[in-house]
C-alpha positions in Angstrom: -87.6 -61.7 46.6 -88.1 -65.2 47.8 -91.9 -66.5 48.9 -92.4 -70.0 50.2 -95.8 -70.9 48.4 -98.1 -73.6 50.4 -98.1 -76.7 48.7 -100.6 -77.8 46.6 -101.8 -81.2 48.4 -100.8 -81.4 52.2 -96.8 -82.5 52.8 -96.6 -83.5 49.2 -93.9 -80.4 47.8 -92.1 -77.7 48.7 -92.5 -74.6 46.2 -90.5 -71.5 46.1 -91.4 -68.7 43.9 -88.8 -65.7 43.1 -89.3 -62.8 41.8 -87.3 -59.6 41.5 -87.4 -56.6 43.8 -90.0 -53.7 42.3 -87.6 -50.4 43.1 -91.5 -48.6 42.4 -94.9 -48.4 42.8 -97.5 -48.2 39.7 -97.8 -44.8 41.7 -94.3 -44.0 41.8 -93.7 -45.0 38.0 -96.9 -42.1 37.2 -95.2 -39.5 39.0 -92.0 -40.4 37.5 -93.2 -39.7 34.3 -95.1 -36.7 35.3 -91.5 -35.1 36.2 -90.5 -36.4 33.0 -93.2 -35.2 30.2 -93.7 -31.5 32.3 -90.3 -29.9 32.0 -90.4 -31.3 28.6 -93.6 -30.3 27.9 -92.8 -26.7 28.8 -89.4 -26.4 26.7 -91.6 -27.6 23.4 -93.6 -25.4 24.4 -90.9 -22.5 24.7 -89.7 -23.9 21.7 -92.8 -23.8 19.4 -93.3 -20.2 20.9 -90.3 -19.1 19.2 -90.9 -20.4 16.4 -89.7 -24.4 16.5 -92.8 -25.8 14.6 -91.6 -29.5 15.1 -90.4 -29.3 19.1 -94.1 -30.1 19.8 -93.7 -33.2 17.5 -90.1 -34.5 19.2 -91.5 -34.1 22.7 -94.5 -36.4 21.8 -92.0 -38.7 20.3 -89.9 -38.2 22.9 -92.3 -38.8 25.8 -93.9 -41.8 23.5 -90.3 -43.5 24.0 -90.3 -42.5 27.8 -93.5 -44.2 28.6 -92.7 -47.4 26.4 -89.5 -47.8 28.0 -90.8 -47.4 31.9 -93.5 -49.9 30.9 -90.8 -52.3 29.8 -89.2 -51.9 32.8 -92.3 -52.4 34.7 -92.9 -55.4 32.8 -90.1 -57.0 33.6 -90.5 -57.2 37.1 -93.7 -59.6 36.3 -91.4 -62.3 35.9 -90.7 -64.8 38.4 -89.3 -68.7 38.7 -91.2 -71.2 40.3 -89.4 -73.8 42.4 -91.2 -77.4 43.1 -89.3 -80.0 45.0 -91.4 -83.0 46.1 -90.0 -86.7 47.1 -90.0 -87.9 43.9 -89.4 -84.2 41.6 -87.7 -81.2 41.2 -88.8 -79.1 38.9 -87.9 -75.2 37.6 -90.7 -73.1 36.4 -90.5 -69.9 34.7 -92.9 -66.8 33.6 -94.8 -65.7 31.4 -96.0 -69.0 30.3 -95.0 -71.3 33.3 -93.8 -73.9 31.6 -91.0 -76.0 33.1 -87.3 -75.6 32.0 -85.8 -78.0 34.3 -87.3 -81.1 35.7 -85.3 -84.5 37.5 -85.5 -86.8 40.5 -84.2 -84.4 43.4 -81.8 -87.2 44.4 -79.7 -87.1 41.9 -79.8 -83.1 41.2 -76.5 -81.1 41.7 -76.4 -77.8 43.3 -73.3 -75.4 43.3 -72.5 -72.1 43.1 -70.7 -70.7 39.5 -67.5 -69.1 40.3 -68.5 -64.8 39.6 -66.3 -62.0 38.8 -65.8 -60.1 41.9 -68.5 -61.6 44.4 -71.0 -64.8 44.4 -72.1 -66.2 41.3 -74.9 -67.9 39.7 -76.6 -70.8 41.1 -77.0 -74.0 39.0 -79.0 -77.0 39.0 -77.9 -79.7 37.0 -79.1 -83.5 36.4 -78.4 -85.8 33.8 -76.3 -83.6 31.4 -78.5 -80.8 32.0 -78.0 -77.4 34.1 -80.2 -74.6 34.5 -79.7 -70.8 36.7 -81.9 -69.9 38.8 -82.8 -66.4 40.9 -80.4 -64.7 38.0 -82.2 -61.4 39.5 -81.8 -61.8 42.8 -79.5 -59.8 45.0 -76.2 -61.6 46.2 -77.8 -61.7 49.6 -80.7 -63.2 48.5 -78.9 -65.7 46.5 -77.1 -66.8 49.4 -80.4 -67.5 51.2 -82.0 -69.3 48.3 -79.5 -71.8 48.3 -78.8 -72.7 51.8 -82.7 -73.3 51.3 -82.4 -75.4 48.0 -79.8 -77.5 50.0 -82.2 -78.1 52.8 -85.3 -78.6 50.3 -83.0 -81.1 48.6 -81.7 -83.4 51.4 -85.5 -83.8 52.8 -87.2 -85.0 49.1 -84.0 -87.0 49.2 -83.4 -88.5 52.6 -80.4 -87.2 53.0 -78.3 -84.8 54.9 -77.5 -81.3 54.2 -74.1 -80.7 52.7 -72.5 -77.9 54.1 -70.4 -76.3 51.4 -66.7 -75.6 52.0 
């Protein structure tokens, strides 16, 4: 998902935040795992009833695992990149501790498109020796939009016209 955040002082930058797609709601992920932990439930249940003293043991365990791996996954959608491109920056920003990864004069940064197996692939920014990917988790549809936006971004911090890519 790609949100155009307002800038900070009038005029002065351009930010784009990206963040991955959520497939559920904190609701959805609760029922989930009520669909989960009551059929298992029930068989430990069975299963201690005929005479399996540790099935009641292994479905905790088992539902302990459950739940820590669909809050991992939940968690993982929390991240995001920050984009800032101002006249005289551009600067990559990334969760949890939004600190910057990539940072150069927007004139001179390169942006292309990595070559990917079967479909589009990454996009890089690059400066001075240094790349960085960006929007990694975003959908090949919405990678194609981020960077016809970069490009634009780009030539206005840098005066310059967008390059159409060939």
């Amino acid at each position: 998902m790609i949100d155009e955040l307002p800038p900070s002082v009038t005029g002065s930058e351009a930010q784009l935040l990206l963040r991955p797609r959520r497939i559920l709601t904190p609701r959805q992920f609760v029922v989930l795992f009520v669909l989960i932990a009551v059929p298992v439930s029930v068989v430990a249940g069975y299963s201690f009833a005929m005479g399996n003293a540790f099935a009641p043991a292994f479905a905790v365990l088992d539902l302990a695992i459950v739940a820590v791996a669909l809050r991992w996954v939940w968690r993982s959608g929390d991240r995001y990149e920050r984009i800032v491109v101002g006249g005289q920056r551009l600067e990559v920003r990334r969760s949890p501790d939004d600190a910057a990864v990539f940072s150069a004069h927007p004139y001179w940064v390169r942006l292309r498109r990595a070559s990917g197996r079967g479909g589009p692939g990454a996009i890089c920014l690059g400066s001075q020796g240094r790349e960085v990917e960006i929007g990694s988790f975003l959908p090949p549809d919405e990678r194609d939009e981020l960077l016809g936006r970069l490009r634009s971004m780009l030539a206005a911090a840098s005066g310059r016209a967008p390059v159409e890519e060939s």
